[in-house]
Structures are given as structure tokens and as C-alpha cells.
Backbone as CSV, one residue per row, in Angstrom:
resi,resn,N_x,N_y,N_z,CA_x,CA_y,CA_z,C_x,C_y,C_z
1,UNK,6.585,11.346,16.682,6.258,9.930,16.488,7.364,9.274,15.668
2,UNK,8.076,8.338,16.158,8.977,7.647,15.490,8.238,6.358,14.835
3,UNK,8.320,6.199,13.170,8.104,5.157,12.570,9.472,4.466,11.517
4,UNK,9.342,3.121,12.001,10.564,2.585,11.596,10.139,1.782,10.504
5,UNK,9.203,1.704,9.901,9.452,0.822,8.103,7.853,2.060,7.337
6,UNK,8.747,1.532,6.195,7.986,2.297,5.094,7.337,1.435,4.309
7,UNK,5.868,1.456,3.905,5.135,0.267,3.344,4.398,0.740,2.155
8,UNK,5.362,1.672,1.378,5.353,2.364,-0.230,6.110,2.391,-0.698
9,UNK,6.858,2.198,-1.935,7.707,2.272,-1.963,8.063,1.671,-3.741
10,UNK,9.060,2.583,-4.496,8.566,2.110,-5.690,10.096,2.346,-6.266
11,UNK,10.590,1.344,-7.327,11.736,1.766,-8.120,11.586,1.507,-9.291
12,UNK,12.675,1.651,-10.281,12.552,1.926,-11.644,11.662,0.628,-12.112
13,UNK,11.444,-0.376,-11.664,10.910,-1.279,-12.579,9.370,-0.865,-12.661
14,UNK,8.629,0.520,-11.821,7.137,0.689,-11.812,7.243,1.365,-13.353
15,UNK,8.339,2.036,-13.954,8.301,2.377,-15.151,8.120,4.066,-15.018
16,UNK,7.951,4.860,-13.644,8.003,6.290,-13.777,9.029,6.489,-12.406
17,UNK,9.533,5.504,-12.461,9.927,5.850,-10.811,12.104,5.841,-11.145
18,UNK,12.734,5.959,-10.292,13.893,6.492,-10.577,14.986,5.893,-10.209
19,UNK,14.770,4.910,-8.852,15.936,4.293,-8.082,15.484,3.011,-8.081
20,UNK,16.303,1.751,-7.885,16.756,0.472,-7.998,15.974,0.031,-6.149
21,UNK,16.173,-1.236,-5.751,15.594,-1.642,-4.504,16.948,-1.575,-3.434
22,UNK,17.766,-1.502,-4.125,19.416,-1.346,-3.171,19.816,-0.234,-3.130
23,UNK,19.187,0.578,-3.901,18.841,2.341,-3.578,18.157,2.553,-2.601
24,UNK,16.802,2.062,-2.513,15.895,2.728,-1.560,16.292,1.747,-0.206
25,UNK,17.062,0.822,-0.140,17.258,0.156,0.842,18.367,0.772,1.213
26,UNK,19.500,1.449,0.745,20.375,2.160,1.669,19.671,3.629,2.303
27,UNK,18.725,4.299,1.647,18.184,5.311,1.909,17.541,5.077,3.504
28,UNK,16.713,4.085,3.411,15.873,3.344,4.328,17.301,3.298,5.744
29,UNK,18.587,2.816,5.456,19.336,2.519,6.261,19.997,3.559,6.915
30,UNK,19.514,4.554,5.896,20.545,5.998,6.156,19.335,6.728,7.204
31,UNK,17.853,6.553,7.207,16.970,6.884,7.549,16.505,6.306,9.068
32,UNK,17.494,5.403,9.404,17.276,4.134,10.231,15.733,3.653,10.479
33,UNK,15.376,3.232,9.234,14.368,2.638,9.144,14.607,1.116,9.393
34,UNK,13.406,0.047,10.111,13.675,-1.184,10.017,13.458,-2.223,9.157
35,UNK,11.899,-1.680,8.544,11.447,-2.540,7.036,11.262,-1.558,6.102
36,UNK,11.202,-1.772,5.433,10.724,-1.720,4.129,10.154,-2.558,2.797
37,UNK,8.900,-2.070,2.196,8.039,-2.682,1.236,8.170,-2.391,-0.041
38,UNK,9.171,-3.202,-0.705,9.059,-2.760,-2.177,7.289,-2.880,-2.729
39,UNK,7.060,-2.082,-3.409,5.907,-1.780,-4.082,5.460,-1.373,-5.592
40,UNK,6.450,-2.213,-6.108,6.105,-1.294,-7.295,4.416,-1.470,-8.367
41,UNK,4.140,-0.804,-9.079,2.946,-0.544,-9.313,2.426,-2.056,-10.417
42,UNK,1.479,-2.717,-10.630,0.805,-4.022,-11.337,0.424,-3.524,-12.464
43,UNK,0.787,-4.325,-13.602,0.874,-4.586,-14.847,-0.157,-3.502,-15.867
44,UNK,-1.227,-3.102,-15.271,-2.268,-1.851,-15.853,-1.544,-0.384,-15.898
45,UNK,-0.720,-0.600,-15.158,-0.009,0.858,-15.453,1.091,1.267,-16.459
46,UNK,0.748,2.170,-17.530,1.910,2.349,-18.094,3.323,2.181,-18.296
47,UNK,3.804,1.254,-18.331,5.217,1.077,-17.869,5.407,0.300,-16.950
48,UNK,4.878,-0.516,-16.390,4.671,-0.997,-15.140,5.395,-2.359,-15.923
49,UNK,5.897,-3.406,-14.873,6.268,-4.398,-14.900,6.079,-5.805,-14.859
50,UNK,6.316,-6.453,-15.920,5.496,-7.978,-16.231,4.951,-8.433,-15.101
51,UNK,4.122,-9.581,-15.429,3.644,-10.287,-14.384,4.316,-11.253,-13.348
52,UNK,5.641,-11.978,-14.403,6.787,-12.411,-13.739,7.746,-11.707,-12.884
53,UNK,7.755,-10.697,-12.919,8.258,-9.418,-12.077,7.788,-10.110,-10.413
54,UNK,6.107,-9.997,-10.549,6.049,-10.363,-9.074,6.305,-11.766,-8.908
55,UNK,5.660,-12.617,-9.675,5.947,-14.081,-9.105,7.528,-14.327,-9.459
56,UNK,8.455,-13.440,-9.353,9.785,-14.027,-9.282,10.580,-12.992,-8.182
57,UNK,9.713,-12.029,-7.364,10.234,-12.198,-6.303,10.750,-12.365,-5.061
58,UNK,10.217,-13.826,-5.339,10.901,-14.936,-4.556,13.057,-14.848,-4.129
59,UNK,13.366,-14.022,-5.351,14.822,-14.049,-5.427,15.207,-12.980,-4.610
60,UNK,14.741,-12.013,-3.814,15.249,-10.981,-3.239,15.125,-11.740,-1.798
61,UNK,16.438,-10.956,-1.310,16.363,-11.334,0.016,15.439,-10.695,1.417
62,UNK,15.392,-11.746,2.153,14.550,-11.412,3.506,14.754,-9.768,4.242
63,UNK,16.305,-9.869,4.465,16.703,-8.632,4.793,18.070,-8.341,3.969
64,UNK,18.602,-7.114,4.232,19.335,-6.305,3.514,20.120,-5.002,3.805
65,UNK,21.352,-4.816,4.541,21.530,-3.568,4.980,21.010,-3.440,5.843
66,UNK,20.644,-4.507,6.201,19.994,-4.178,7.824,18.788,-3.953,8.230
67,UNK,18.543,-3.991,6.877,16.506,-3.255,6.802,15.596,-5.132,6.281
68,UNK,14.946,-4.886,6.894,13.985,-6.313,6.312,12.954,-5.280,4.791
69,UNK,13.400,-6.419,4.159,12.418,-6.093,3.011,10.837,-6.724,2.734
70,UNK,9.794,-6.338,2.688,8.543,-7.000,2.373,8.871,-6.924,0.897
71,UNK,8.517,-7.872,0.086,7.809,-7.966,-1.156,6.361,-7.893,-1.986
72,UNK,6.346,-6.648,-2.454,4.882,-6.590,-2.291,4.590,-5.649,-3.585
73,UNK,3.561,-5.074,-4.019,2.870,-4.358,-5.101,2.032,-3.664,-4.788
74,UNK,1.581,-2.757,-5.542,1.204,-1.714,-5.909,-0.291,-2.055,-6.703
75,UNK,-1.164,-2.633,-6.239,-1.753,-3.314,-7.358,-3.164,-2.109,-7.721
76,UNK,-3.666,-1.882,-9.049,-4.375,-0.889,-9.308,-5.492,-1.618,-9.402
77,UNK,-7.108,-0.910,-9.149,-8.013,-1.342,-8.970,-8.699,-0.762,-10.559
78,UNK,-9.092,-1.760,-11.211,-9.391,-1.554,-12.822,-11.016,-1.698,-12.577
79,UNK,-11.324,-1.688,-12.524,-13.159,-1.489,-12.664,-13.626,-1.000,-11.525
80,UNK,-14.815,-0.561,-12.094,-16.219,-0.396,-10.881,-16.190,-1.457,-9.792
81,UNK,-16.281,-2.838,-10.393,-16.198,-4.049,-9.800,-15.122,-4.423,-8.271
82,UNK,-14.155,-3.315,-8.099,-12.977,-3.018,-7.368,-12.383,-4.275,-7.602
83,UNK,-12.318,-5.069,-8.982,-11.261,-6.034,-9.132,-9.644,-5.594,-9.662
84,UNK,-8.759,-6.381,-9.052,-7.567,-5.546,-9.241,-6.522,-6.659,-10.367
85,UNK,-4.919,-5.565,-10.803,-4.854,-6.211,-11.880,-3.642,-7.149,-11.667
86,UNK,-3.911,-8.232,-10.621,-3.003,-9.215,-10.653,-3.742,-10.456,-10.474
87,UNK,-3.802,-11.652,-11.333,-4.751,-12.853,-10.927,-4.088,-13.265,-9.689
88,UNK,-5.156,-14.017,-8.784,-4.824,-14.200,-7.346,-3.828,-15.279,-7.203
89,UNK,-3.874,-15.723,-8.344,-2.545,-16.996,-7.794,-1.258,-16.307,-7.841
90,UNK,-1.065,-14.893,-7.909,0.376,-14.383,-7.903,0.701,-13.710,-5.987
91,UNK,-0.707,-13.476,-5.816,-0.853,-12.786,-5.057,-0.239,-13.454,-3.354
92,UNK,-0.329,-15.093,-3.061,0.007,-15.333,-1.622,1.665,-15.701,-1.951
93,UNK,1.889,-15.027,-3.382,3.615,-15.482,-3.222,4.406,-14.163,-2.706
94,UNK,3.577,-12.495,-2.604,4.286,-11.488,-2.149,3.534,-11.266,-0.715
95,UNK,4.820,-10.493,-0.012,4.171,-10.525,1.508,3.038,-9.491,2.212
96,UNK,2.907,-7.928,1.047,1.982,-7.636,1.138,1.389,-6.402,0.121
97,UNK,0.305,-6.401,-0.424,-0.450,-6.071,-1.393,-1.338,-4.563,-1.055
98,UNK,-1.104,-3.751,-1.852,-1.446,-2.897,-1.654,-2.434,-2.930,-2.792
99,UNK,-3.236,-1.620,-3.115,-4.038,-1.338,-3.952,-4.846,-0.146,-3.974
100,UNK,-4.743,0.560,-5.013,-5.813,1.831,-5.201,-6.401,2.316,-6.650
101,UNK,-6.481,3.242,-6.726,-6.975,3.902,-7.882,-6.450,4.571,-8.611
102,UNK,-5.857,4.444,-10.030,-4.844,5.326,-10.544,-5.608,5.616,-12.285
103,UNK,-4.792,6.597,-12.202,-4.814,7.584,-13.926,-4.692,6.515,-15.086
104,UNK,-5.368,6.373,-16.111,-5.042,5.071,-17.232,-5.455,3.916,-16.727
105,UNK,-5.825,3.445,-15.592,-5.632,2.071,-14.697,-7.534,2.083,-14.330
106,UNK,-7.693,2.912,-13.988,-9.168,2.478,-13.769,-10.595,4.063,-13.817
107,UNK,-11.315,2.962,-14.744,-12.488,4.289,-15.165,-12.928,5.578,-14.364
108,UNK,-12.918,4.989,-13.834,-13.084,6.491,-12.690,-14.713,6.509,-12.932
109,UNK,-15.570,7.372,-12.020,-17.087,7.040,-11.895,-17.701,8.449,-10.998
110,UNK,-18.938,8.089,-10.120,-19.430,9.282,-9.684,-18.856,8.755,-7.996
111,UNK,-19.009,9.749,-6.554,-18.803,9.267,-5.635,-19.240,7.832,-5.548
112,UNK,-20.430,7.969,-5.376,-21.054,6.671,-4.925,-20.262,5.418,-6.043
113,UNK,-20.145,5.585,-7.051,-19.449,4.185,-7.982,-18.174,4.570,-7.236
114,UNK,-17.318,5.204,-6.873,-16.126,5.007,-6.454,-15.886,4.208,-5.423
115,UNK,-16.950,4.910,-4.427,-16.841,4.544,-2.681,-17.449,3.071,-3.155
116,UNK,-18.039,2.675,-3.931,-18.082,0.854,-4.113,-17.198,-0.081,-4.506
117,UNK,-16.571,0.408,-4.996,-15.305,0.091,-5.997,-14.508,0.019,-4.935
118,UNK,-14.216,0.695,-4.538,-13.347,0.871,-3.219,-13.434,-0.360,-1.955
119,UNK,-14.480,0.063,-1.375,-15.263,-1.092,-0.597,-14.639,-2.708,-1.266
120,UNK,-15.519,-2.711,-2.573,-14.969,-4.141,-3.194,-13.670,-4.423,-3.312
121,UNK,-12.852,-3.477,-3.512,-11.382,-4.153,-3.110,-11.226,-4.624,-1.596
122,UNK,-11.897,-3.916,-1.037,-11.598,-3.840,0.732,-11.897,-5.538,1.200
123,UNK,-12.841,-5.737,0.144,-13.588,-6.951,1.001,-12.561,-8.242,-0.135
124,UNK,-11.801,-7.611,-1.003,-10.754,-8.828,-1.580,-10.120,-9.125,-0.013
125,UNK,-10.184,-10.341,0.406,-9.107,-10.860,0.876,-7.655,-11.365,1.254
126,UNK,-7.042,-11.088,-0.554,-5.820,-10.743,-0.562,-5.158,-9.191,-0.850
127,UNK,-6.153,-8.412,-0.730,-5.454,-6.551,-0.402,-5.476,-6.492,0.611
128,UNK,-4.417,-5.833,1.529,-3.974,-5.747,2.433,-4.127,-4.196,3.375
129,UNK,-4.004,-3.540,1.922,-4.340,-1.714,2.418,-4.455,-0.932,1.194
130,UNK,-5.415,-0.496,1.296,-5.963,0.522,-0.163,-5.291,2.122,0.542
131,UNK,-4.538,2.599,-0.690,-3.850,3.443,-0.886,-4.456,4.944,-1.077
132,UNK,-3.995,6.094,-0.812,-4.269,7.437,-1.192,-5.630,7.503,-1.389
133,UNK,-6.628,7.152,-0.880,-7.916,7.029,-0.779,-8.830,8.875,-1.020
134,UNK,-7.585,9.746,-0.947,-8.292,11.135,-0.839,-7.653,11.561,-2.079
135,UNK,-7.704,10.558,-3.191,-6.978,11.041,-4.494,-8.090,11.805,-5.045
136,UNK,-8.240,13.008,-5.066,-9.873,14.000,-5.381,-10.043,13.661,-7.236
137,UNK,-8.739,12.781,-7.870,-9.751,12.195,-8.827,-10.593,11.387,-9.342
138,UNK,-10.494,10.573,-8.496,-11.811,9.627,-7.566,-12.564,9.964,-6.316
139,UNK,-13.089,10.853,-6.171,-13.639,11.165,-4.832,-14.438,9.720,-4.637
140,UNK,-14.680,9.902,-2.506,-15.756,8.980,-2.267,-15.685,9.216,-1.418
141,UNK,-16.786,9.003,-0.321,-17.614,9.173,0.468,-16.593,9.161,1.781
142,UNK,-16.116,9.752,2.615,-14.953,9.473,3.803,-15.404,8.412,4.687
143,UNK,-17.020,8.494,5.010,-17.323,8.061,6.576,-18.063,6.672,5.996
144,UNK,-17.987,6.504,4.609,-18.553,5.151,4.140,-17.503,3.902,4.233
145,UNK,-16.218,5.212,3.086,-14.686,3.797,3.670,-14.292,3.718,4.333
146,UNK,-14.328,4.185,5.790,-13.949,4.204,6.827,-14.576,3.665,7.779
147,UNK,-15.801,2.706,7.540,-16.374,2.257,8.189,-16.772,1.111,7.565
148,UNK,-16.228,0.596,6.175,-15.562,-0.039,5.661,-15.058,-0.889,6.129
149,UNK,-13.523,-0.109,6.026,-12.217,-0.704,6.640,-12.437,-1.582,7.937
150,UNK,-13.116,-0.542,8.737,-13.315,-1.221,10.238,-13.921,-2.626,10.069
151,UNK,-15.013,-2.702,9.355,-15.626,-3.806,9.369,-14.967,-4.833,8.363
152,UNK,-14.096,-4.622,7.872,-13.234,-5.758,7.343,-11.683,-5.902,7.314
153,UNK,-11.113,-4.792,8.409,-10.306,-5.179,9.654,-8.988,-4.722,8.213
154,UNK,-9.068,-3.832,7.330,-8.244,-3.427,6.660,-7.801,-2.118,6.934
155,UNK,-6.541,-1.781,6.789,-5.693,-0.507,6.556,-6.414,0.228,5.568
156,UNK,-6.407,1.677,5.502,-6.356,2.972,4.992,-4.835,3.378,5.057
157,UNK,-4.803,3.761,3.918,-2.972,4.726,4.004,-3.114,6.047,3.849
158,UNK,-2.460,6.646,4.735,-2.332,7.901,4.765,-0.554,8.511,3.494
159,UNK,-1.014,8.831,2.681,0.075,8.589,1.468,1.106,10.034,1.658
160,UNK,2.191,9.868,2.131,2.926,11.661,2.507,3.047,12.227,0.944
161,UNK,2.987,11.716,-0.195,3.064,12.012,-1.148,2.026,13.168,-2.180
162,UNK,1.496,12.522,-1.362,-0.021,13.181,-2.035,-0.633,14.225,-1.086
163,UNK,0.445,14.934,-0.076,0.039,16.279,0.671,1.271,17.087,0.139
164,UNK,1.537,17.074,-1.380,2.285,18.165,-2.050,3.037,17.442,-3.422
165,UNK,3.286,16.208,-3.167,4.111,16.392,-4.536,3.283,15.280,-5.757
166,UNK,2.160,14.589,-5.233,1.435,13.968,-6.414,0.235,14.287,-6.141
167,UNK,-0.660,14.544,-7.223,-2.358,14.126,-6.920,-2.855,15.541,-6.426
168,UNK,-2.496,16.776,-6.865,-3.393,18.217,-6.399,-3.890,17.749,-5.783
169,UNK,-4.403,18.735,-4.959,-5.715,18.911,-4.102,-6.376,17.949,-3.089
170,UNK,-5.020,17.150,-2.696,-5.491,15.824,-2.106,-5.675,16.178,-0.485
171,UNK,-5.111,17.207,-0.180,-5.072,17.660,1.583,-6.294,17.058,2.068
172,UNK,-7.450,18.425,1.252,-9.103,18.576,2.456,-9.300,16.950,2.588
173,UNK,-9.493,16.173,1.542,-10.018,15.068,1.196,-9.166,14.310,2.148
174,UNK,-7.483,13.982,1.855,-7.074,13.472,3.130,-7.305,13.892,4.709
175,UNK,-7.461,15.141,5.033,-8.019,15.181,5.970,-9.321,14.656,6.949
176,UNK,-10.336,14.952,5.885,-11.154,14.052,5.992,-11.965,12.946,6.317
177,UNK,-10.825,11.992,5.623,-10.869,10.901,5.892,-9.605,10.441,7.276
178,UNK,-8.880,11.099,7.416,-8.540,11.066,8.756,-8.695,11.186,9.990
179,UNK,-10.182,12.048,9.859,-10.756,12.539,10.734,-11.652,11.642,11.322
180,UNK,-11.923,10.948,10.107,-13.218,9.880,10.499,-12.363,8.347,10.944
181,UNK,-11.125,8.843,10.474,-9.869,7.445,11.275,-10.191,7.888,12.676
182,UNK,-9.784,9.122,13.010,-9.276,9.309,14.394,-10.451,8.997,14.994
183,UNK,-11.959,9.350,14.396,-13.137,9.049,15.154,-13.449,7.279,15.489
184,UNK,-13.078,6.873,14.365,-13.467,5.290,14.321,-12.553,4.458,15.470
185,UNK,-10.877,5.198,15.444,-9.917,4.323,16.381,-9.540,2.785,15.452
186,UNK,-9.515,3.602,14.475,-8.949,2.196,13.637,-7.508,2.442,13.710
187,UNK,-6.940,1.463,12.616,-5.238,1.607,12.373,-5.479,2.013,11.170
188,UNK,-3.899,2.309,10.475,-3.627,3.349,9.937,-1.966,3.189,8.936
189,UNK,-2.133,3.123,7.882,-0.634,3.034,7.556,-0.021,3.981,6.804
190,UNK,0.676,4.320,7.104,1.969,5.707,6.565,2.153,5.403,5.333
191,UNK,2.851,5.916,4.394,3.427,5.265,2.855,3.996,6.806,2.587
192,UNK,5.664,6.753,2.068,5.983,7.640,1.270,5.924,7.589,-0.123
193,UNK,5.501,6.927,-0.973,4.893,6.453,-2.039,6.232,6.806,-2.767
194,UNK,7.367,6.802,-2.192,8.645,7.451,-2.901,9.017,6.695,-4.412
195,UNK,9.173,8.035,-5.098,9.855,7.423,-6.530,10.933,7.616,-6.804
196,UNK,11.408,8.102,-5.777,13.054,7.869,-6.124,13.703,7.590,-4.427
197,UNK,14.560,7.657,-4.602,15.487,6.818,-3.195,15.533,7.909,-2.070
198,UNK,15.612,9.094,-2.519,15.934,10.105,-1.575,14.463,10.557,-0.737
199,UNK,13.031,9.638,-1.364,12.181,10.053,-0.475,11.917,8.379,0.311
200,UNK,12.734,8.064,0.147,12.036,6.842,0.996,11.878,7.311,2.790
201,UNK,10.849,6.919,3.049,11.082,7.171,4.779,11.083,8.452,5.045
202,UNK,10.400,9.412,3.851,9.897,10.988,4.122,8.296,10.897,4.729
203,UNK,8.226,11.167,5.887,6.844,11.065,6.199,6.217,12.714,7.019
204,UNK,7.055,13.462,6.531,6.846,14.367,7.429,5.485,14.939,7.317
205,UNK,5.154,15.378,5.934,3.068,15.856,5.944,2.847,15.028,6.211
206,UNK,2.516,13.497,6.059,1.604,12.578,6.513,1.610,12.756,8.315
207,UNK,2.969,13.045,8.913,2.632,12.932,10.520,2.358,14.615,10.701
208,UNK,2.215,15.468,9.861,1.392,16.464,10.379,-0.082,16.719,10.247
209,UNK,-0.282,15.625,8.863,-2.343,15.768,8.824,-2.385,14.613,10.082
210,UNK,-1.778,13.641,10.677,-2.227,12.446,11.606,-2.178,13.353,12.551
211,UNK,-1.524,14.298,13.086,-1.178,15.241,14.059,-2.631,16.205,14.364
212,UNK,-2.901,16.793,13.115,-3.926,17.618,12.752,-5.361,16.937,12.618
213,UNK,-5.414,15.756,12.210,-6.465,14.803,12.550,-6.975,14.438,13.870
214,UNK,-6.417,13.729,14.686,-6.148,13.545,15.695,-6.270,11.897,16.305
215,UNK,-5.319,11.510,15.096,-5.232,10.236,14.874,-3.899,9.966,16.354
216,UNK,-4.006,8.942,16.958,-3.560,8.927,17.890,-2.027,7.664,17.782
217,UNK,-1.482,7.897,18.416,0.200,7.251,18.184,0.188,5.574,17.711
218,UNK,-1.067,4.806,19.159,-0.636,3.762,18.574,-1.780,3.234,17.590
219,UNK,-2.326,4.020,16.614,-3.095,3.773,15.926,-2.589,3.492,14.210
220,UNK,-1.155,4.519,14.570,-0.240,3.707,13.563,0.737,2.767,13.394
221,UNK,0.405,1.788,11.987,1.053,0.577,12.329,2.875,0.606,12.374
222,UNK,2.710,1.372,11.605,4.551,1.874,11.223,5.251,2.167,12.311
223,UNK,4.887,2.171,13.416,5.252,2.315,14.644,6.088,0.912,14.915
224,UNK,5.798,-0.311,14.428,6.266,-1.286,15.443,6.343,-2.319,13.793
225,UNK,7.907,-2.910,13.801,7.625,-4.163,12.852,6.698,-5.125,13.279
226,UNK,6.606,-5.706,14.238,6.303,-6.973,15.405,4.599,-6.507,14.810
227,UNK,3.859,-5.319,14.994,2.766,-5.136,14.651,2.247,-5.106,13.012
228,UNK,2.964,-4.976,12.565,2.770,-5.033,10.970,2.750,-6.631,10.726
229,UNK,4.279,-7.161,11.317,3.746,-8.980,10.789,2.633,-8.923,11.505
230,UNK,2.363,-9.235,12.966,0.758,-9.489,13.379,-0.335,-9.321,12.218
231,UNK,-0.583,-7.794,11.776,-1.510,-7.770,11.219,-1.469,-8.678,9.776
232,UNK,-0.146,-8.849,8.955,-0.222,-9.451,7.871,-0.300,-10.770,8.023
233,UNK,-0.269,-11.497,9.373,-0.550,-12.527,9.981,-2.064,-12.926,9.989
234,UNK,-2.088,-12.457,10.078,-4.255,-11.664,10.425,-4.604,-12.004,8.775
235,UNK,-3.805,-11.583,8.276,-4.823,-11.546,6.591,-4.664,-12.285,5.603
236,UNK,-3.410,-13.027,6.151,-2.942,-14.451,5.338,-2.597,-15.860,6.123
237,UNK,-2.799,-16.592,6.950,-1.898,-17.579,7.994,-1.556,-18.512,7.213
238,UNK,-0.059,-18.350,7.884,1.087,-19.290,7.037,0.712,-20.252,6.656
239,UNK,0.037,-20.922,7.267,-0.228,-22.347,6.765,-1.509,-22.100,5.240
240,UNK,-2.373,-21.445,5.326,-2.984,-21.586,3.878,-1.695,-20.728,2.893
241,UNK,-0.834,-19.512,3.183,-0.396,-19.041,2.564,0.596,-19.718,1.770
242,UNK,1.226,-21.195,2.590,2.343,-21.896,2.177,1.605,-22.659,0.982
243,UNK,0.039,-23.174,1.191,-0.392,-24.101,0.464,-0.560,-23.529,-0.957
244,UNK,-1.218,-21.801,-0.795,-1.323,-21.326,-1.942,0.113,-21.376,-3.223
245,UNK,1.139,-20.893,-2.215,2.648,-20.580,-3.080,2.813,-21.703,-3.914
246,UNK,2.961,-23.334,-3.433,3.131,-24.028,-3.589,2.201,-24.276,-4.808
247,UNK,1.124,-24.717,-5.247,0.215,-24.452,-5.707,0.422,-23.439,-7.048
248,UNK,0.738,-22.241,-6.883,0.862,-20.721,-7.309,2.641,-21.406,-8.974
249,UNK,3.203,-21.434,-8.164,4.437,-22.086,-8.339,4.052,-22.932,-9.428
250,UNK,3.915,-24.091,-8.958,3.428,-25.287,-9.766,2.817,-24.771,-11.098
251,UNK,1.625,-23.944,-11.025,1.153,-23.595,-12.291,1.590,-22.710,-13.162
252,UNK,2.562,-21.854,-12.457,3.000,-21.038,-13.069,4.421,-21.836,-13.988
253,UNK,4.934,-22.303,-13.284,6.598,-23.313,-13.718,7.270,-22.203,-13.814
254,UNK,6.912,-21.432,-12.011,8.382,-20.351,-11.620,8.989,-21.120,-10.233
């Protein structure tokens, strides 16, 4: 399966991570990848980067080396409540928003408080795709978020990161929940969750649990740029998104 953009993606400004965005964008080029999503992680995380970080960038360019860049975050889900930690007026100025559950960043609970928490981000309107969902230090329910997702027309990420080099024990659990992808026939998004430059556009465990799942080719979005705008088309249309920026801007005096 050939996938041409990576929609994880993190550099030194997440505060644990190692390479610059003109790092992971030559990597990406060396990888012949077509997009790529800067991502770095929202303001609850240790080290993580001001709030002006995201609403300023506006200054990076469209494309780069040949690779189109999304602008986007990492955003962590801080309560039970699945509210996450960027106020929404920052949110229609990046192109797309990720979000999950991380260490220091949010309480953590029993399945059932997770798989709600979860859900409630799902049904935010400006998250775009909840992340590493089989992180086993939040367990939750597979066939609850996954039926979820479907019904509110959001991505699950399948994270290559977290089938060996972050998050123990994340396989069974990603499996899992892949299983109940491949059953549902939803979509599906890849992420090398790379923290340094040399993993950008490493997806190789993630396309062997999709393999082993039996998640099917065009069920992933990373397959096609043209399908990724569609869907981020789907979850923001330009025209409210322009009104928000504008708006966003103004109050901020960026």
C-alpha cells in the first residue's frame, strides 16, 4: 500500500521531540511523501508550546520542498468531559486538529469514563481525528469508539509508533480496535507520530496490523491528498472557516 502524506508529526517546539519542520519536511521529501501535518502537541503537555505557537502559524508556508504542509496540533484531551486544551477560537486558524489522551495531560479513569471522554471529543466539531486510541493507559471499549466514529463521520488513527517504540503494550488493544475498523468499513488514518525527522513517513507496523486487521486499501485516507482535503472539507467549509479566522484574528491582535 503506497501512502503519500503523514498526518503526525512533531518537532522540537512539542518540547520532547528532536527535529525542526524543515527537518521533517526534507525527510518527508526524501520519503517521497506528498503532505505532511505538522503536529506538535497543545499547551497541557510538559514542554509543549505557547498558545501563540498555533495562532501564528499562519507564517509557514502552504508547500515546501515539494511536500504541502497542513498546520495542525496535537491537541490533548484534559478531562472526563473529553474537552481539549486549546480554546476554539485558535482552532479554525490550523488546517487540522488532532487529539487524544496523554501522560500529565489528562486524569485517566475506568473503561467506561474513558470510552466517554473519548466519544466527547469525537462529537467536538473542531477534532478532526483522535489519536492512538489503543494507548492501554487509558483503555476503552473498541466496538463503542468505533461506532462512535462512524456515527460522527470522524477518523481513528492507527499510530505506527505505538506498535514498538511508545506506549507498551499497545499492539492487542490496537488490534482490536482495528478489527472493529475493518468490520465497520470506516476510514482510517496512518500517523508516524515521529519525534524526530528520521521517522517521519515510517509506517511500516501500522501497514502490518491494517494488513493483519483486515482493514482494506481504500479505507485509508493517506492513500490520496485529494481525499484528505475532501474529508477536512467535510469538517470545516471554507466559507464558515474563513468567517471564524477572521473573527479568531481580530480578538486575538495576531
Amino acid at each position: 500500500m503506497n501512502l503519500v502524506a503523514d498526518l503526525h508529526t512533531h518537532t522540537i517546539s512539542s518540547g520532547h521531540a528532536y527535529s525542526t519542520i524543515a527537518e521533517n519536511l526534507a525527510e518527508a521529501a526524501k520519503k517521497g511523501l506528498k503532505l505532511m501535518a505538522v503536529t506538535d502537541h497543545g499547551p497541557h503537555m510538559p514542554g509543549g508550546p505557547h498558545l501563540y505557537y498555533f495562532g501564528t502559524m499562519r507564517v509557514l508556508p502552504n508547500k515546501y520542498m515539494g511536500i504541502e504542509l497542513l498546520k495542525g496540533i496535537e491537541a490533548n484531551i484534559i478531562d472526563l468531559e473529553g474537552s481539549i486544551d486549546l480554546p476554539d477560537i485558535y482552532y479554525p486558524m490550523l488546517d487540522i486538529v488532532l487529539a487524544g489522551f496523554h501522560t500529565y495531560c489528562y486524569p485517566g479513569g475506568n473503561i467506561k469514563e474513558n470510552t466517554r471522554a473519548m466519544i466527547k471529543a469525537m462529537q467536538n466539531p473542531l477534532v478532526d481525528v483522535i489519536v492512538h486510541p489503543g494507548n492501554p493507559e487509558f483503555m476503552v471499549d473498541p466496538a463503542e469508539i468505533v461506532l462512535a466514529a462512524k456515527e460522527y463521520g470522524i477518523l481513528l488513527e492507527i499510530n505506527n509508533s505505538s506498535l514498538g517504540l511508545s506506549r507498551a503494550g499497545s499492539y492487542g488493544n490496537c488490534l482490536k480496535i482495528a478489527e472493529k475498523i475493518a468490520e465497520a468499513g470506516i476510514k482510517v488514518a496512518v500517523g508516524s507520530d515521529a519525534h524526530w525527522a528520521g521517522q517521519v513517513g515510517d509506517f511500516s507496523a501500522a501497514l502490518g496490523l491494517i494488513a493483519k486487521a483486515g482493514i482494506k486499501e481504500e479505507q485509508v485516507i493517506n492513500r490520496s491528498v485529494e481525499e484528505i482535503h475532501a474529508y477536512l472539507r467535510r469538517r470545516r467549509p471554507e466559507e464558515k472557516k474563513k468567517q471564524l479566522q477572521t473573527q479568531g484574528r481580530e480578538e486575538l491582535n495576531i
